[in-house]
N, C-alpha and C positions, 0 to 999 in steps of 0.2 A: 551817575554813580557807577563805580565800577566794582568788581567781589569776586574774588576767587571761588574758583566751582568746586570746593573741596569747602568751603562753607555755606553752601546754598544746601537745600534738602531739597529732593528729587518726587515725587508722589503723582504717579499716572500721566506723567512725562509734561508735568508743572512745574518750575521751578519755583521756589519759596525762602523766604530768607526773614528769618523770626517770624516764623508763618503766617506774613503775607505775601502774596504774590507778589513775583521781584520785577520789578524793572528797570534796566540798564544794564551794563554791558558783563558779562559773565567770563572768566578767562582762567586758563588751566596752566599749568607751569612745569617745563621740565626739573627734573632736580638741578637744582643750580642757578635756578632764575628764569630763564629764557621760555622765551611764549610760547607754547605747545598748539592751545586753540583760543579763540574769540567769536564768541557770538552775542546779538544783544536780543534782551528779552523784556515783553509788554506785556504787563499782568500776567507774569506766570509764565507765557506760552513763548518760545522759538520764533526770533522773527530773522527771516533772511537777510544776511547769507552767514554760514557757519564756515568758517576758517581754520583749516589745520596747517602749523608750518612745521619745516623740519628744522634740528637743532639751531641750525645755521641761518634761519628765519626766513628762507625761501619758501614759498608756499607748498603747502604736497596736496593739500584736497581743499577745495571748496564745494558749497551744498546750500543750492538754491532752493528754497521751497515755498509753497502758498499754506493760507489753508484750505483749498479746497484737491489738495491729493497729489497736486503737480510736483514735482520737484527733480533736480538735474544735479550729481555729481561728477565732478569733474575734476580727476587728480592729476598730479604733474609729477614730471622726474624733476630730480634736482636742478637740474640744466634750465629750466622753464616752460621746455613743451608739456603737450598734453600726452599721459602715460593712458588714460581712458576717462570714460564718458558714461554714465549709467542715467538711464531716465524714465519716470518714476509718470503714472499717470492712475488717479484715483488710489494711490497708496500700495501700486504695484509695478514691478520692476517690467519691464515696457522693452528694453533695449540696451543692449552693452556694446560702448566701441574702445575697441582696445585701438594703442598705437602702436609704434617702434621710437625708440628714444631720439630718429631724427624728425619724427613729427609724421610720420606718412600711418595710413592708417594698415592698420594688420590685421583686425578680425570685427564682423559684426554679428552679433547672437542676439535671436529676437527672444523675449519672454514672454511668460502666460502663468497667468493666478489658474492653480489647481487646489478646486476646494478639500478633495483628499489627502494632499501633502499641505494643508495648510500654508501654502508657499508660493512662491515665483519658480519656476522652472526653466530650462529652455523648451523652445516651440516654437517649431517651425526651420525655416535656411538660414543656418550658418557657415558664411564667407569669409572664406579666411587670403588674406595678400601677401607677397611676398614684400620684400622691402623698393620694390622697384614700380610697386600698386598695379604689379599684375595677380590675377584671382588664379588660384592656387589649389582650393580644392572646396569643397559645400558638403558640407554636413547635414543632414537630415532630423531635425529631433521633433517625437510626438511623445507628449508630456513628461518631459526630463528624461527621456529614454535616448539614444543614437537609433538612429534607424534607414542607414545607410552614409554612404559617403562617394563623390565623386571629384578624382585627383585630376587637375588640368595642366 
């Protein structure tokens, strides 16, 4: 079965459709028709992988996840490379890798669960490249703070 996500109801991140829990494929729709996202769902809950395209139906984000906290998104420029990479472990942000639209990578920032920002931060060395994948400069961060920087 398949149901637009504009008539499913939403309730502690279950999906529900004439309140019972839905299952089958869920999908959101630009104005005008054309497929925005697709995900399919078992009893209620997000089963991987969640699909975003851009108008032109090229993909822009996919978003792998389990249930036990794992999960990896991965967006793209229009072209088809990878724009960035985020990865998710026990239901915290872990790791960000950005690219350059020819595919080579350009920065990677490590994350950390701060129970007083209730959040993901950065923490720890972040490496940033130029487009040619030489390192370029490291950033220092303790608990979402900068805390120094070295340009090479």
């Amino acid at each position: 079965m398949e149901l637009d996500v504009s008539i499913a109801e939403e309730k502690n991140s279950k999906f529900y459709y004439q309140g019972i829990p839905y299952t089958g494929k869920l999908n959101e729709f630009y104005e005008g028709g054309a497929l925005r996202s697709t995900v399919i769902c078992k009893n209620g809950n997000l089963v991987s992988p969640y699909k975003e395209l851009y108008k032109s139906g090229a993909i822009e984000q996919i978003t792998h996840f389990d249930n036990n906290g794992k999960k990896k998104e991965i967006g793209y420029y229009e072209n088809g490379n990878i724009q960035f990479e985020v990865e998710y472990s026990n239901r915290k942000k872990i790791l960000r890798k950005d690219f350059y639209p020819s595919g080579k990578l350009k920065n990677l920032k490590p994350y950390k669960f701060v129970q007083r920002y209730n959040g993901d931060v950065p923490h720890g060395v972040e490496t940033t490249y130029n487009e040619f994948g030489q390192k370029v400069k490291e950033t220092i961060w303790e608990y979402g703070l900068p805390n120094g920087t070295h340009d090479f």
